[in-house]
C-alpha positions as CSV (number, residue, x, y, z in Angstrom):
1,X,4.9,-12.4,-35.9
2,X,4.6,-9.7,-33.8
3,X,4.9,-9.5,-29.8
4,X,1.8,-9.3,-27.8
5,X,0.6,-5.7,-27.2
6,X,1.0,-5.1,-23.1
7,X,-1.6,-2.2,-21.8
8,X,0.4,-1.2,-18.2
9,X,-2.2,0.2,-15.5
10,X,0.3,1.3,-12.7
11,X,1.3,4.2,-10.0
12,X,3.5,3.9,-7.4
13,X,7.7,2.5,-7.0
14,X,6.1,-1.3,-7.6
15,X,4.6,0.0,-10.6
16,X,8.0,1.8,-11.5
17,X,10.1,-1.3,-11.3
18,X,7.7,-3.6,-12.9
19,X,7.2,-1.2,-16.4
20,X,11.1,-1.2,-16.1
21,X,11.1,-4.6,-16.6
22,X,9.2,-5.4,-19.5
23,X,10.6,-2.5,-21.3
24,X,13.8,-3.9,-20.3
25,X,12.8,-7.2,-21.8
26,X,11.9,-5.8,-25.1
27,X,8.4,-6.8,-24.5
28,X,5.6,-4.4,-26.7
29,X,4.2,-2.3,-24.1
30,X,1.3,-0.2,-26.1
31,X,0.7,2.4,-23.0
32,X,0.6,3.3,-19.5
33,X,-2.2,4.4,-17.8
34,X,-1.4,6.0,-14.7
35,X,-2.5,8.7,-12.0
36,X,-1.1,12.2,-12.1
37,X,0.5,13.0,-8.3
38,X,-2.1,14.2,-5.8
39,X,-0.5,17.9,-4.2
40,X,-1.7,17.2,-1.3
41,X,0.6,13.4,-0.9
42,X,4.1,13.0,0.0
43,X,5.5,11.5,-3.1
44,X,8.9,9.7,-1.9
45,X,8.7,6.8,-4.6
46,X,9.0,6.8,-8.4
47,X,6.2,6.3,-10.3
48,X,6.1,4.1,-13.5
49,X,5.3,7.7,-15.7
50,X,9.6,8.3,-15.3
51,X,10.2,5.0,-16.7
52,X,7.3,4.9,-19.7
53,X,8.6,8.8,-20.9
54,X,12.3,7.7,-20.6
55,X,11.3,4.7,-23.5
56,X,8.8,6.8,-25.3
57,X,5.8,5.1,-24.0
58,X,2.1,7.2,-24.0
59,X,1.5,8.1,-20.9
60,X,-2.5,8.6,-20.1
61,X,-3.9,9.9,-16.8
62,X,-8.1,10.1,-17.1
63,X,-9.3,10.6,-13.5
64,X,-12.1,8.1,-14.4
65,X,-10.9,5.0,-16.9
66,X,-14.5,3.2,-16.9
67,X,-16.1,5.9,-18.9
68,X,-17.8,5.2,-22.3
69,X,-15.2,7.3,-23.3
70,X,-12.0,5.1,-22.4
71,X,-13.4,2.1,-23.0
72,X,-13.5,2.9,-26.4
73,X,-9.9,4.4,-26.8
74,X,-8.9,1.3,-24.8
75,X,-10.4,-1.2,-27.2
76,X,-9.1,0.7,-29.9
77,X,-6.0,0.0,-28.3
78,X,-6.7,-3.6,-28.9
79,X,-4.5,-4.9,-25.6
80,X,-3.6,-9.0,-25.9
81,X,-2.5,-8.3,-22.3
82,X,-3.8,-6.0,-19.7
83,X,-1.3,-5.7,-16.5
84,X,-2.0,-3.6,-13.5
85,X,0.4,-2.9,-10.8
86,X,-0.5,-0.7,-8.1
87,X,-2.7,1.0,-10.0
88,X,-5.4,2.9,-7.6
89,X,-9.0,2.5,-8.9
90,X,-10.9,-0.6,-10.1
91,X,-11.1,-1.7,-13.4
92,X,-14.3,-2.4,-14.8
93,X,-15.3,-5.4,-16.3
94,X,-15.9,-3.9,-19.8
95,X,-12.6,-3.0,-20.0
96,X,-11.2,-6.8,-18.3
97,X,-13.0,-8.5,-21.2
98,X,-11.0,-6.5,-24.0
99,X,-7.9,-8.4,-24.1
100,X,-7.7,-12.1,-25.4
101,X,-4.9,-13.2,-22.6
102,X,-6.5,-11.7,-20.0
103,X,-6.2,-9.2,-17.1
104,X,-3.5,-9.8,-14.2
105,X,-3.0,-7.5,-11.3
106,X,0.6,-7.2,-8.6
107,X,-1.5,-6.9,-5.6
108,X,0.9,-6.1,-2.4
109,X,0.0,-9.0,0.2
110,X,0.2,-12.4,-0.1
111,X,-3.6,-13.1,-1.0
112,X,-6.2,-14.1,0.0
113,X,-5.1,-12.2,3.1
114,X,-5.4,-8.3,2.7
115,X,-7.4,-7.6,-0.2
116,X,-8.3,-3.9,-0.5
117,X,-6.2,-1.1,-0.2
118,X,-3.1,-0.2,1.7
119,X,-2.1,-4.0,2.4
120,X,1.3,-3.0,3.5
121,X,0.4,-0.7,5.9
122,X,-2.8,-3.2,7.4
123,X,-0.1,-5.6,7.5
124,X,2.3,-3.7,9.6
125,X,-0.8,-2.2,11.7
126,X,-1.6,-6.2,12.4
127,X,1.9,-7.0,13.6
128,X,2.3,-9.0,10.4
129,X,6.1,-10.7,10.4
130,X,5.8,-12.3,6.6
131,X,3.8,-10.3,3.7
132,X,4.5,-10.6,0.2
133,X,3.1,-10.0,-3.6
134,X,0.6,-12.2,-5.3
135,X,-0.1,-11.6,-8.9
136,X,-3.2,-13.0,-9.6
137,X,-5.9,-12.4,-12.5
138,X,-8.5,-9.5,-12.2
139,X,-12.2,-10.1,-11.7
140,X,-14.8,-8.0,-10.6
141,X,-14.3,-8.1,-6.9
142,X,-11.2,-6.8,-6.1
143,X,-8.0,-9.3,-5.3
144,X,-10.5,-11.9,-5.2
145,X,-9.1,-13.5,-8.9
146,X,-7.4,-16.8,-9.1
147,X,-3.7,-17.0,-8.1
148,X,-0.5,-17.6,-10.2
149,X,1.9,-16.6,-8.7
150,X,3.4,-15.0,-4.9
151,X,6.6,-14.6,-3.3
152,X,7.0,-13.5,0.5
153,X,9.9,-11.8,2.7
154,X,9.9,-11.8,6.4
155,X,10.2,-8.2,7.9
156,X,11.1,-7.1,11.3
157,X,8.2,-6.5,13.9
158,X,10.4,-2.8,14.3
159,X,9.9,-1.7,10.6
160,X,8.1,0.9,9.4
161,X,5.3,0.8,6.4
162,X,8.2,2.1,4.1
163,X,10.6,-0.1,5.3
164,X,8.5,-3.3,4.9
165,X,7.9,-1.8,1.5
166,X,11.2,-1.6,0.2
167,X,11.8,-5.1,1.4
168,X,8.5,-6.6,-0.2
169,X,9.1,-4.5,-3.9
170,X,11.3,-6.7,-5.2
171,X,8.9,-9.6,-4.8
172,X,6.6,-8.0,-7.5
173,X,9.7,-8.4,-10.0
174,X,10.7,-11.2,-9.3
175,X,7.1,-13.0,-9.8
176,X,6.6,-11.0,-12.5
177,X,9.5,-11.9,-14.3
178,X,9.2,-15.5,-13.7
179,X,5.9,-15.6,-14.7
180,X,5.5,-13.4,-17.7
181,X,6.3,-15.2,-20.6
182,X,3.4,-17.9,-19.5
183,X,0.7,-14.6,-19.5
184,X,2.3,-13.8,-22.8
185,X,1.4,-17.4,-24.3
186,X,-2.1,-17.6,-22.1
187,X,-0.1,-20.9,-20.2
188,X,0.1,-18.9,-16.9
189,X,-1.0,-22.0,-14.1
190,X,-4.2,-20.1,-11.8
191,X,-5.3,-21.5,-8.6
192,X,-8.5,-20.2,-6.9
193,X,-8.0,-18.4,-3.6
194,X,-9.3,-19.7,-0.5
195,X,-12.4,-17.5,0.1
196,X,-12.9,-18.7,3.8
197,X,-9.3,-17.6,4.9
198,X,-10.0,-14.1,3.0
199,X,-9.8,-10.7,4.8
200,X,-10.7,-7.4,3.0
201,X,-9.5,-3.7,4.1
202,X,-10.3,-0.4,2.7
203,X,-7.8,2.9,2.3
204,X,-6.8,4.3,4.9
205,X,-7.4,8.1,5.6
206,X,-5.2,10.5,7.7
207,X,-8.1,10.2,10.8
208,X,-7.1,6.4,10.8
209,X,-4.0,7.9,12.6
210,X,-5.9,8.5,15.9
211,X,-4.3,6.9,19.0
212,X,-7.0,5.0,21.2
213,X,-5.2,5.5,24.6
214,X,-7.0,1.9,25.2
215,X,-4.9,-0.3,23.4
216,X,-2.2,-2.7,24.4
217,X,0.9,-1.1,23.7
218,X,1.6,-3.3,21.0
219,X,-1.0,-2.2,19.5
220,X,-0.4,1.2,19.9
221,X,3.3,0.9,18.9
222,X,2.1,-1.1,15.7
223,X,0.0,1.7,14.3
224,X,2.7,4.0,15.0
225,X,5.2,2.7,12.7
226,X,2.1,1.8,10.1
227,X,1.5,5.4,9.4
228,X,4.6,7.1,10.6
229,X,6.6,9.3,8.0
230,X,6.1,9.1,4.8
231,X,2.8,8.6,5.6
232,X,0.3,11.1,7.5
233,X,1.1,9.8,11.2
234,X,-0.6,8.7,14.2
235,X,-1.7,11.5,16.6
236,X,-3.7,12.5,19.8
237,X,-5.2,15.9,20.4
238,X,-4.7,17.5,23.6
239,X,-5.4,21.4,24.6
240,X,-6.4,22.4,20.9
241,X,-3.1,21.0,20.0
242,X,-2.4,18.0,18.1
243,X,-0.1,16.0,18.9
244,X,1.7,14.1,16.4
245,X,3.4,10.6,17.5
246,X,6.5,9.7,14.9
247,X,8.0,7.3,16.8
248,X,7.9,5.1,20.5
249,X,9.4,2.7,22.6
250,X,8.1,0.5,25.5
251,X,8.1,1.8,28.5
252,X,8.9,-1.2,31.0
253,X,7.7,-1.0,35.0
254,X,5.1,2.0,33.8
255,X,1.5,2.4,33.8
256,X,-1.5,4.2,34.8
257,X,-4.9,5.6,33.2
258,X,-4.9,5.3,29.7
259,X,-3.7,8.8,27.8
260,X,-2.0,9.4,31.4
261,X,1.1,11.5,31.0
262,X,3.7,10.0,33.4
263,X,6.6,11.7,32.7
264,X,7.5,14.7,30.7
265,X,11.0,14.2,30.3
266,X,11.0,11.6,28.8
267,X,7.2,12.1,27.5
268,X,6.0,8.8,28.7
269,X,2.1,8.1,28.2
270,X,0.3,5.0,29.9
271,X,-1.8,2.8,27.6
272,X,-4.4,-0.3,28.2
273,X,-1.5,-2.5,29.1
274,X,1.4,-0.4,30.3
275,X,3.5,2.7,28.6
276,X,5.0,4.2,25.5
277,X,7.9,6.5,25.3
278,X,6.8,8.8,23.2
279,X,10.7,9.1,21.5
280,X,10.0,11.6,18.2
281,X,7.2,14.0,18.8
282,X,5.5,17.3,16.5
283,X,3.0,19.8,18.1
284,X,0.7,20.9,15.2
285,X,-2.4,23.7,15.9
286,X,-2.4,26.2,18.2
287,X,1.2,26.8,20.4
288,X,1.8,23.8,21.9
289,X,0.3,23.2,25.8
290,X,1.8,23.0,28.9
291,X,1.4,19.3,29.4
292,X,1.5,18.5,33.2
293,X,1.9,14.7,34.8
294,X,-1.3,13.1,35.5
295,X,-3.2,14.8,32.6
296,X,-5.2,12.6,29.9
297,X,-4.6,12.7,26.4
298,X,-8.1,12.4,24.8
299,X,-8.6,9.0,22.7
């Protein structure tokens, strides 16, 4: 009898290690559809397109998958499984329907909490201390499909996005792994997720990164390390300048007007609630201005 065929929707390193897996298994994956690399993004992770050309795998990249078009080449196909795993863009419902054992999605937080894009980085914004992975079956509204499975790791209320994201990849394995022979033989258990506890959050753009002066600095210090490198950064303009904001530490026994500059060596700036050490700086723009004490940064 032959295996199950396995369609794998995936980008990203989560994406990378989970492929990795099931070809490591021996388990009859049919294709991998996948996103080409975007220029204009820092790519610092593998992607699952190293691991699918390494094992001979097709490897398709269509910039829109709900087309007429796709639907058709995917139900030619003719998937028994569908699994998506950090794949970017919604899959429609045609295309949900085509295979007999369903469609399960890796979905980076431990739902219902953080559906949407960019959990990790909501989750480190919101001073999260435990986030996980949560595969869970696909239905129209997205992360909003019954449960089977999640595994959490505690991270440190000092890591960065990409540091709570290495910690939290290996959850997606390790659920996946112990759950993939029941999606295989259509046993998988599925709980519904508690709708009342849910909270959505869309992608986040490189604006996002805009310090409000206002904040706690908490607050502050928590988008910081959210969108800090690789990711676009947080920022505050000042003089035509922009200044970018890599990294902080409190301040203790400072404050003043928020966006206050209260020391320039150290580059101390007063928030809502205190002060931030401003530790790892960049001046982007025009030359960078003479900053003077008792000057605002805009917010």
């Amino acid at each position: 009898m032959s295996k199950p065929r396995i369609l794998f929707f995936g980008y990203s390193e989560v994406g990378y290690t989970c492929l990795d897996l099931l070809l490591s298994r021996g388990d009859n994956v049919i294709g991998l559809i996948t996103h080409e690399d975007n220029p204009d993004e820092k790519i610092w992770f593998k992607t699952p397109a190293l691991a699918a050309q390494e094992r001979g795998i097709p490897v398709f990249t269509p910039d829109l998958v709900n087309t007429p078009e796709w639907i058709e080449r995917i139900a030619a196909m003719k998937p028994d499984l569908i699994l998506s795993v950090y794949y970017r863009n919604m899959i429609g419902q045609p295309i949900l329907d085509l295979p007999p054992l369903g469609a399960f999605n890796l979905h980076g937080s431990l739902l219902p909490k953080y559906r949407g894009r960019a959990p990790i980085n909501w989750a480190v914004l919101h001073g999260e201390t435990h986030i996980g992975m949560t595969l869970h079956r696909m239905v129209r509204r997205a992360d909003a499909g019954d449960v089977v499975d999640q595994e959490g790791v505690d991270i440190s209320p000092q890591d960065t996005a990409e540091q709570a994201f290495r910690k939290v990849m290996p959850c997606a394995r390790v659920v996946l792994a112990r759950q993939i022979d029941a999606l295989l033989t259509g046993t998988a258990t599925e709980t519904p997720q508690d709708e009342s506890a849910a909270t959505y959050f869309g992608g986040r753009k490189p604006e996002d990164g805009r310090i409000d002066w206002t904040r706690s600095s908490a607050e502050i210090f928590n988008l910081i390390r959210a969108v800090t490198d690789p990711y676009p950064g947080a920022f505050s303009d000042h003089g035509g300048a922009r200044l970018m904001v890599w990294w902080a530490e409190p301040a203790y026994g400072k404050s003043g007007s928020p966006g206050e500059i209260l020391s320039l060596d150290p580059l101390i700036i007063a928030t809502g609630d205190g002060a931030l050490h401003l530790t790892r700086v960049e001046w982007r723009g025009v030359p960078a201005p003479a900053l003077e004490v008792g000057s605002i940064l805009s917010h």
